[in-house]
C-alpha positions in Angstrom: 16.8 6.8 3.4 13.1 8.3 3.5 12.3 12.1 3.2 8.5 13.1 2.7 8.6 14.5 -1.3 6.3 13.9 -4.4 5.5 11.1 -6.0 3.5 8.6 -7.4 2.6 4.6 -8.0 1.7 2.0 -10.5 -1.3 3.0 -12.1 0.7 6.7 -9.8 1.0 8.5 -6.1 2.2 10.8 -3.7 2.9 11.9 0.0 1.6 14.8 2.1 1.5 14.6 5.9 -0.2 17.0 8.6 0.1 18.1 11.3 -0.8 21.4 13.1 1.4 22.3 16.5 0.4 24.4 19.3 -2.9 25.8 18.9 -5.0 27.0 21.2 -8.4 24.2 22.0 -10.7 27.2 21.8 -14.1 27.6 20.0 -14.1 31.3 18.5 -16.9 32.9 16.9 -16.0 31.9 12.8 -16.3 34.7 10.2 -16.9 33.0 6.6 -16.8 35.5 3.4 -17.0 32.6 1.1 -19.7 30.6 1.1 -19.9 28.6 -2.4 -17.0 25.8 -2.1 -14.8 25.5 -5.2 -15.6 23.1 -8.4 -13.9 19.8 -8.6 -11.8 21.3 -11.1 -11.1 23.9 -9.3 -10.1 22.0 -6.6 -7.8 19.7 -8.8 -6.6 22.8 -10.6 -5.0 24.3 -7.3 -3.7 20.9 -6.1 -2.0 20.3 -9.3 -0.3 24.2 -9.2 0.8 23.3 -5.7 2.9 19.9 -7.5 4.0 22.3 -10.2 5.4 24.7 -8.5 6.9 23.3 -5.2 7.0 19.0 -6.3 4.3 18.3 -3.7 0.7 18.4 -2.3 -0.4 18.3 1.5 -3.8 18.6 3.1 -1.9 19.9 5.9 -0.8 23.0 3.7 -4.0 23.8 1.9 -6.0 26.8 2.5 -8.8 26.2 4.9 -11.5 27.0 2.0 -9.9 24.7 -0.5 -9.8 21.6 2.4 -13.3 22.6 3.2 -14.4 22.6 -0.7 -12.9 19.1 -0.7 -15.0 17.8 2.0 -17.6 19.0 0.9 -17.3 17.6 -2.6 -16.2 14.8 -1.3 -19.7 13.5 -0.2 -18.8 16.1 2.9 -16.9 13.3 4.7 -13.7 14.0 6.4 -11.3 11.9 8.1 -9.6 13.5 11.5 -6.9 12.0 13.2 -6.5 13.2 16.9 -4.2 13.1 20.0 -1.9 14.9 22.2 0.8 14.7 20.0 1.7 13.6 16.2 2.5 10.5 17.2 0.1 9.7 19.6 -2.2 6.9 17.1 -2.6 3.9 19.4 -5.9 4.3 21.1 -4.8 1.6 23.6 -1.9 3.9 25.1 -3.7 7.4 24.4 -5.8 6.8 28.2 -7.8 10.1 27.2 -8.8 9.0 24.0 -12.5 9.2 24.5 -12.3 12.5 26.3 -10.6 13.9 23.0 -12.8 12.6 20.7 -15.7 14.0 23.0 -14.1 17.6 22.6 -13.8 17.3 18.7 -17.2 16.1 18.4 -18.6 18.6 20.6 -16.8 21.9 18.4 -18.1 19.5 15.1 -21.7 19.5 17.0 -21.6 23.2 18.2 -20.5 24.8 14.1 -22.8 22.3 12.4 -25.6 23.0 14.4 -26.9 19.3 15.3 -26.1 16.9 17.7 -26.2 13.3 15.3 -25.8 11.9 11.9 -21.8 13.1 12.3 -19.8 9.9 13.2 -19.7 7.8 10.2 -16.9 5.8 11.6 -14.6 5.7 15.1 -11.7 3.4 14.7 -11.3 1.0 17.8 -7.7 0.1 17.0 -7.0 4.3 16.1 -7.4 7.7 17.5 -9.1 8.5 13.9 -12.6 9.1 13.2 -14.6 9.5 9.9 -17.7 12.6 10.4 -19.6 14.5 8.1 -19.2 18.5 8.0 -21.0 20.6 6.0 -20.0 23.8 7.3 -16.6 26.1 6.3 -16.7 27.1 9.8 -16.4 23.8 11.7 -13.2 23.4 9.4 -11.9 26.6 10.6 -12.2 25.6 14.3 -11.5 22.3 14.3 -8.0 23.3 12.5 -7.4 25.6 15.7 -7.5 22.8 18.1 -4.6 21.6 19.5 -5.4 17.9 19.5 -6.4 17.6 15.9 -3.4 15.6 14.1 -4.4 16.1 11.0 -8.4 16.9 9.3 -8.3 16.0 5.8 -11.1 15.4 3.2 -12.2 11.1 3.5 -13.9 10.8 0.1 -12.3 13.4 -2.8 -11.7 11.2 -5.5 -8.6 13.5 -7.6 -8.3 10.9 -9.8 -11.8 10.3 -11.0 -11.8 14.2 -11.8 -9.1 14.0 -13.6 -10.1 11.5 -15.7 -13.6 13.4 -16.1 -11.1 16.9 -16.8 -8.5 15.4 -19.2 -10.2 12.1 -20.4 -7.7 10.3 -18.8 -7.3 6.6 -17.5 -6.5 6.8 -14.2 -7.0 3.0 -13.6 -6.1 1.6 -16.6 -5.6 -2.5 -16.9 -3.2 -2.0 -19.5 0.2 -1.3 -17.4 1.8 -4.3 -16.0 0.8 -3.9 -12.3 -2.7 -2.9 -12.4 -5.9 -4.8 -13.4 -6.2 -7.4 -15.8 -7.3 -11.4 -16.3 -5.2 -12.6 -19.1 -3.3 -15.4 -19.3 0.0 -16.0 -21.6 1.7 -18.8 -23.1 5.4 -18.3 -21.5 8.5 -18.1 -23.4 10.9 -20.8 -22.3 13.8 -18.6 -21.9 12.0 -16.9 -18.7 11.7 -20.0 -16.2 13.8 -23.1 -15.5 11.8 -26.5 -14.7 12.2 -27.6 -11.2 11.6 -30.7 -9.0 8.3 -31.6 -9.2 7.1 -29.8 -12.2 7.2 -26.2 -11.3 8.5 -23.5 -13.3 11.1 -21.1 -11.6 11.0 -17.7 -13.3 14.5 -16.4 -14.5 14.7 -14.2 -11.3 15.0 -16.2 -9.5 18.4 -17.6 -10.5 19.5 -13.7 -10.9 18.8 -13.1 -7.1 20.3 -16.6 -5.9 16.4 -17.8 -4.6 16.9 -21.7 -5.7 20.1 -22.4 -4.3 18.5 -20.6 -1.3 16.2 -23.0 -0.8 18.6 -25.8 0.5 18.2 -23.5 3.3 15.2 -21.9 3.4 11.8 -22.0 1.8 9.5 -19.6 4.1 8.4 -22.4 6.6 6.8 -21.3 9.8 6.3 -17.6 8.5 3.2 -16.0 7.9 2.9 -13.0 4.6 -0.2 -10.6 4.8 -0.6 -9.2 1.5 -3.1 -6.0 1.3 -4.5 -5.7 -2.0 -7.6 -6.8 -4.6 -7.8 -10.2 -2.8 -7.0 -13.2 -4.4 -9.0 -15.6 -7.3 -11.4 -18.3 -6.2 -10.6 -19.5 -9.7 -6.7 -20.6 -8.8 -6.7 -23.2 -7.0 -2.8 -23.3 -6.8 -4.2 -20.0 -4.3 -6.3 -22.1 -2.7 -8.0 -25.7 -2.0 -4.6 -26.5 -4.1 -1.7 -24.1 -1.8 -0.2 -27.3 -0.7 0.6 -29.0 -4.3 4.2 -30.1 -4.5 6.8 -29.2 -2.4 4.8 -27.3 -0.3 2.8 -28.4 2.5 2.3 -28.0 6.2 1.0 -23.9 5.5 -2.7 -22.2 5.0 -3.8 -19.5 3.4 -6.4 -17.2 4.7 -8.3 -15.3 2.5 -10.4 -12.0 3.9 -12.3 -9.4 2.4 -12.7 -5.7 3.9 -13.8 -3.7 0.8 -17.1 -2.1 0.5 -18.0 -2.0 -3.2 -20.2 1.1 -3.3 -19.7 5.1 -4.0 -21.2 5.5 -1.0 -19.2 6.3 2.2 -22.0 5.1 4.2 -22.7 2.4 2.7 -21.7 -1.3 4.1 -21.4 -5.0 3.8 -18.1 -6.1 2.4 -18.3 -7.8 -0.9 -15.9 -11.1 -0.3 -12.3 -11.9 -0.6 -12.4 -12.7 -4.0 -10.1 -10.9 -6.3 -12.2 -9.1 -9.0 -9.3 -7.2 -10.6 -6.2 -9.9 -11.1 -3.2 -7.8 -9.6 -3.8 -9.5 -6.0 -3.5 -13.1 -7.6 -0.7 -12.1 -9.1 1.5 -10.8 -6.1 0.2 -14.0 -3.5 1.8 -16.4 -6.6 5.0 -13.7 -6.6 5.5 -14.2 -3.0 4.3 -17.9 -2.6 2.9 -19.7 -5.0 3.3 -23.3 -4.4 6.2 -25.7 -5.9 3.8 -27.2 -7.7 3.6 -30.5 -9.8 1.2 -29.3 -12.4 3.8 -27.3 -14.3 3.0 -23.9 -13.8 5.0 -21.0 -11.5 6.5 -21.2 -8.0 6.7 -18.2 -6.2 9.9 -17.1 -3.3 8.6 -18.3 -0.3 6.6 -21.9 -1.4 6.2 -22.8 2.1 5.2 -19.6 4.0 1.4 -19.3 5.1 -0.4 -16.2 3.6 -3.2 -14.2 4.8 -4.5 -12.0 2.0 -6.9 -9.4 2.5 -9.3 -7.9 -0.3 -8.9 -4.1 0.6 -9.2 -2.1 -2.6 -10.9 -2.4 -5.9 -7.8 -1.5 -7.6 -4.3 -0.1 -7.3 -5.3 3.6 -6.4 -6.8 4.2 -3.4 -9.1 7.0 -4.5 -11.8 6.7 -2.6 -13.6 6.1 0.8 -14.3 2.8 1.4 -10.6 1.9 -0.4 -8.8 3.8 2.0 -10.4 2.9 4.7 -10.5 -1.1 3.4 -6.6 -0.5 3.6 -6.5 1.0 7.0 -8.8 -2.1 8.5 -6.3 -4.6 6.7 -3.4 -3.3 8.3 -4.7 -3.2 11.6 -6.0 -6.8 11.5 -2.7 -7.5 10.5 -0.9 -5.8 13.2 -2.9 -7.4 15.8 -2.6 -11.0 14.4 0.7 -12.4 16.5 1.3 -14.9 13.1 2.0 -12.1 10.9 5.8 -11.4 10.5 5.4 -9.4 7.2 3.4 -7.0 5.5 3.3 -6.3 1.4 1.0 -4.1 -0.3 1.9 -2.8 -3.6 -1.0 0.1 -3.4 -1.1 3.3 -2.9 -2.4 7.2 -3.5 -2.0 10.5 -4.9 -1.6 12.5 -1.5 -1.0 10.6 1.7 -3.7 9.3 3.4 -4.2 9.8 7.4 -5.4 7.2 8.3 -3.3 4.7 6.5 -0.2 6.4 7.9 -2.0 5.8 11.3 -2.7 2.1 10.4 1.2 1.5 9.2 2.5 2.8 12.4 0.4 0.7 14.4 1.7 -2.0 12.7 5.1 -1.2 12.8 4.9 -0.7 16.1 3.7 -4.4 16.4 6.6 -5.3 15.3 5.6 -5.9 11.3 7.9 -5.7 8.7 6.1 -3.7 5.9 7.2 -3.5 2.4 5.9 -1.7 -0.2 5.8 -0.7 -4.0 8.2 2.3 -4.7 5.7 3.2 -7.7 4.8 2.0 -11.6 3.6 4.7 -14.0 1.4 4.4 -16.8 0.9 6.8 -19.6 -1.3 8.7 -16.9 1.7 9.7 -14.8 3.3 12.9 -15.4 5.8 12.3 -12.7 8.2 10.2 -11.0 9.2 9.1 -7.9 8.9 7.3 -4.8 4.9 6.8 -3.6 3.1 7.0 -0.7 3.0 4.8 1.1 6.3 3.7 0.5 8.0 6.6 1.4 6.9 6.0 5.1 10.4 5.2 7.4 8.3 2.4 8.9 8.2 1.0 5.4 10.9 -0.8 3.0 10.2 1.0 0.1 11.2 -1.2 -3.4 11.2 -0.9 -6.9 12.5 -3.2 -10.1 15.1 -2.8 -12.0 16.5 -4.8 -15.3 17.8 -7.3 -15.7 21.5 -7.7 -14.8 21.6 -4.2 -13.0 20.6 -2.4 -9.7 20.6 1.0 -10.7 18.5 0.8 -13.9 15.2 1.0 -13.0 12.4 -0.9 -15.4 10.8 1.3 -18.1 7.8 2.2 -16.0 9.4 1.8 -12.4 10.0 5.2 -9.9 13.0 5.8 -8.3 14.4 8.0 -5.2 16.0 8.5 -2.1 13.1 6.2 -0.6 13.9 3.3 -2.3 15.4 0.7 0.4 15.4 -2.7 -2.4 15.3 -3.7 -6.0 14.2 -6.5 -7.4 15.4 -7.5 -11.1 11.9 -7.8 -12.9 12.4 -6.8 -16.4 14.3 -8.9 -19.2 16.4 -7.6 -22.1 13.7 -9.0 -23.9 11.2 -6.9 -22.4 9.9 -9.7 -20.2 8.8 -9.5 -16.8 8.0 -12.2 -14.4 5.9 -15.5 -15.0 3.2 -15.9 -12.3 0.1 -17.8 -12.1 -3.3 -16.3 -14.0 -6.0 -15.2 -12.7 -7.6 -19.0 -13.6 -6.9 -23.1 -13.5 -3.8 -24.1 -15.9 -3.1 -20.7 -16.8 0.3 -18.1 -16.1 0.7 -14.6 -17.2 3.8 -11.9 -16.7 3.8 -9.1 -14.0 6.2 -6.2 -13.7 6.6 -3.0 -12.2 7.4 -2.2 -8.6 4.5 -4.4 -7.4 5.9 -7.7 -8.1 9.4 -6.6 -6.8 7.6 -5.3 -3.9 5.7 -9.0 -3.7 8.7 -10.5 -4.4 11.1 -8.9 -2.1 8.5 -9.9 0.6 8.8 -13.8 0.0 12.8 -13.2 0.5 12.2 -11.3 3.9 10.2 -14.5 4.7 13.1 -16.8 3.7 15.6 -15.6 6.0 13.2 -14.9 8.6 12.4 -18.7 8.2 15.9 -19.6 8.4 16.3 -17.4 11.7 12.4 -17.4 13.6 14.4 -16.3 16.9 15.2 -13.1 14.6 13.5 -9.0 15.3 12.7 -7.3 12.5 15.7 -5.3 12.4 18.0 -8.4 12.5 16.6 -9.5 9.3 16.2 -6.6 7.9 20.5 -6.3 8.3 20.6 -9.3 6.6 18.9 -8.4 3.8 21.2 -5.2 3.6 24.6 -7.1 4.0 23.9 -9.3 1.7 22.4 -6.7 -1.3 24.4 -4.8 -3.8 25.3 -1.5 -1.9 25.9 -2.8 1.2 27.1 -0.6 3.5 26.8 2.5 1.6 23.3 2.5 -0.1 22.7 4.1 -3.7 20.7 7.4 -3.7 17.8 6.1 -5.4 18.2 2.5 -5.6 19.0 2.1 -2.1 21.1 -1.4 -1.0 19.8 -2.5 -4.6 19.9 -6.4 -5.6 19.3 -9.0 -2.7 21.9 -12.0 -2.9 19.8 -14.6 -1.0 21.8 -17.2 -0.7 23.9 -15.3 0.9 21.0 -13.5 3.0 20.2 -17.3 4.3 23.3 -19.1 4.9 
């Protein structure tokens, strides 16, 4: 289903992988003509001529003066991946780990001319590291040893720049699945009341969810959801999770974002959601059958444990990225995690988080993600990193009453493995508790089908716990639209879970 192409996510994104095969681990004397790196907008200039003119951008493809301008304008931090091979991520069964990092830190030490101040992070979960390089030249030789993975720039924000080049709003709070803290009276034609006082969003009934609860309702399953964290002003997400009809689960809340510019900086800053769209996907997924008359989500009695790993949708930055990378490691090694959701994502691919997804997958996780949301901002469309990944169920909405018709801001694409109906005739999407007390608001775009789409992975899990991943994942086929012959770019399309749980 998956093929590495361009694309982007919600507030926009994109793939681009690396790798560099059979190279000789040598350290030659470097000859460097050009000395000056590029401008940022030079930088963004060729990147965006490389997406014109061939669909696509890759680190792994890029020039070794325009990755080294990169570093260097991105605060001169790069992120290098390393190994004997490209899959070879897992520090725990790479046995020479340390005596490969040694080798790349000792060509870093030998071009940049010192001997500290160039490991800003080691990953103890990853064979990935985080230096600073100043110099053209260590780029050069590092890029002509046979155990770098991939070297790509840790810290070049593209988006900021654009946004500085074309007055752009690369993170607007104005599109459906990005920031915001409203709250909106709901129209009663989008939700039914159900027992005790919780309202059921229309989706639900499209996609069979309440009649699926006579046989499942997420019990004894455990969702990690990596994005802004969640409110400490919902309690529904909170001191309140067991309201209702739900009871007997937890949610967790961590936070592993460092709010700074600063790649060095560190502290996180909590697990608190300071941008909305977190809130919104944990009440998607499994917001609690509630007696206080606002909105249930699919899974009411699964456990949750969010994680506060980005500021925002785009991960365009260091301490984003590597937020993301941290969350899905955590994740991976937590035996109580069955799934994964993030609805987040980036312009290229990022090294590191394809690192942290395979480890995870490899851990058995089932990981969906958003297939991507545009805003005015995005000139393109398609499926987004990470979500073109094969170790990740890539999904998307579509409207109502279809599964080939994809919502008004939603991408599409051979990627796509599920869709989620999440836009009305009407133009409605899909009630979900606000950011505060007493309060509900709408969400659309691929991240609430993503979010959504999770909670049903954790109802027939729930309904099978003896189950693998792939047995549920079957399921969850046979019992969607396309099923056995998936769509090319809408995949096995609409979930029936009734049928996915019975």
């Amino acid at each position: 289903m998956k093929r590495n192409v361009f694309y982007l996510l919600m507030v926009f994104f994109i793939l681009g992988s690396c790798s560099r095969d059979e190279i000789q681990n040598e350290s030659p004397e470097i000859a460097v003509t050009q000395k000056d790196p590029l401008t940022e907008k030079q930088i963004n200039a060729e990147i965006n001529q490389s997406i014109k003119s061939t669909g696509s951008f890759a680190w792994s493809g890029a020039s070794d003066y325009l990755l080294w301008s990169a570093v260097f304008r991105g605060n001169k931090v790069a992120s290098i991946g390393f190994g004997s091979s490209r899959e070879d991520f897992d520090r725990s069964l790479s046995p020479d780990n340390e005596a490969v990092q040694n080798e790349v830190l000792d060509v870093i030490k030998k071009y940049e001319g010192k001997q500290d101040r160039l490991v800003l992070n080691s990953d103890q979960f990853l064979n990935q590291i985080d230096v600073i390089i100043e110099k053209q030249e260590t780029i050069i030789a590092l890029r002509q040893m046979k155990n770098i993975r991939y070297l790509e720039p840790a810290d070049y924000r593209y988006f900021d720049i654009e946004n500085n080049v074309n007055g752009s709003v690369a993170k607007s709070s104005g599109s459906s699945s990005g920031c915001g803290f409203e709250s909106t009276a709901l129209n009663a034609a989008d939700y039914t009341t159900v027992t005790p006082n919780a309202k059921a969003p229309w989706s639900f009934y499209k996609h069979n969810i309440t009649s699926a609860w006579s046989y499942s309702t997420g019990t004894g399953i455990t969702i990690g959801l990596v994005d802004t964290g969640v409110s400490s002003e919902q309690s529904l997400l909170g001191n309140s999770f067991n309201n209702g009809s739900s009871s007997g689960r937890t949610i967790t809340k961590k936070g592993v974002y460092v709010d700074s510019v600063w790649p060095w900086s560190t502290g996180y800053d909590g697990a608190s959601d300071k941008c909305g769209h977190g809130t919104k996907m944990a009440s998607a997924m499994a917001a609690p059958r509630n007696n206080l008359g606002q909105p249930v989500g699919v899974a009411y009695n699964a456990s949750l444990i969010t994680y506060r790993a980005a500021s925002n949708v785009v991960l365009d930055g260091y301490h984003e990225q590597n937020g993301v990378k941290i969350a899905f490691t955590e994740l991976a090694n937590n035996p109580n995690v069955k799934i994964i959701s993030m609805s987040m994502g980036h312009i290229f691919s990022v090294g590191k988080i394809e690192d942290a997804v395979k480890y995870a997958y490899s851990k058995g996780k089932l990981i969906f993600c958003a297939g991507g949301t545009s805003t005015s901002f995005t000139n393109f469309a398609g499926v987004i990193f990470p979500a073109w990944m094969p170790e990740t169920q890539a999904v998307t909405g579509v409207k109502e009453n279809t599964s080939n018709q994809k919502c008004d801001v939603c991408h599409s694409g051979a990627e796509i493995d599920f869709t989620y109906q999440m836009e009305r005739t009407s133009g409605s999407s899909i009630p979900v508790l606000s950011y505060y007390n007493a309060q509900a608001d709408y969400v659309g775009g691929s991240s609430v089908a993503t979010a959504s789409t999770a909670g049903i992975a954790a109802l027939v899990w729930s309904k099978n716990p003896s189950w693998t991943r792939e047995q549920v994942l079957n399921k969850m086929r046979q019992s969607a639209t396309y099923y056995p012959t998936p769509s090319s770019d809408y995949g096995y399309g609409n979930i029936n879970v009734l049928q996915a749980v019975q």
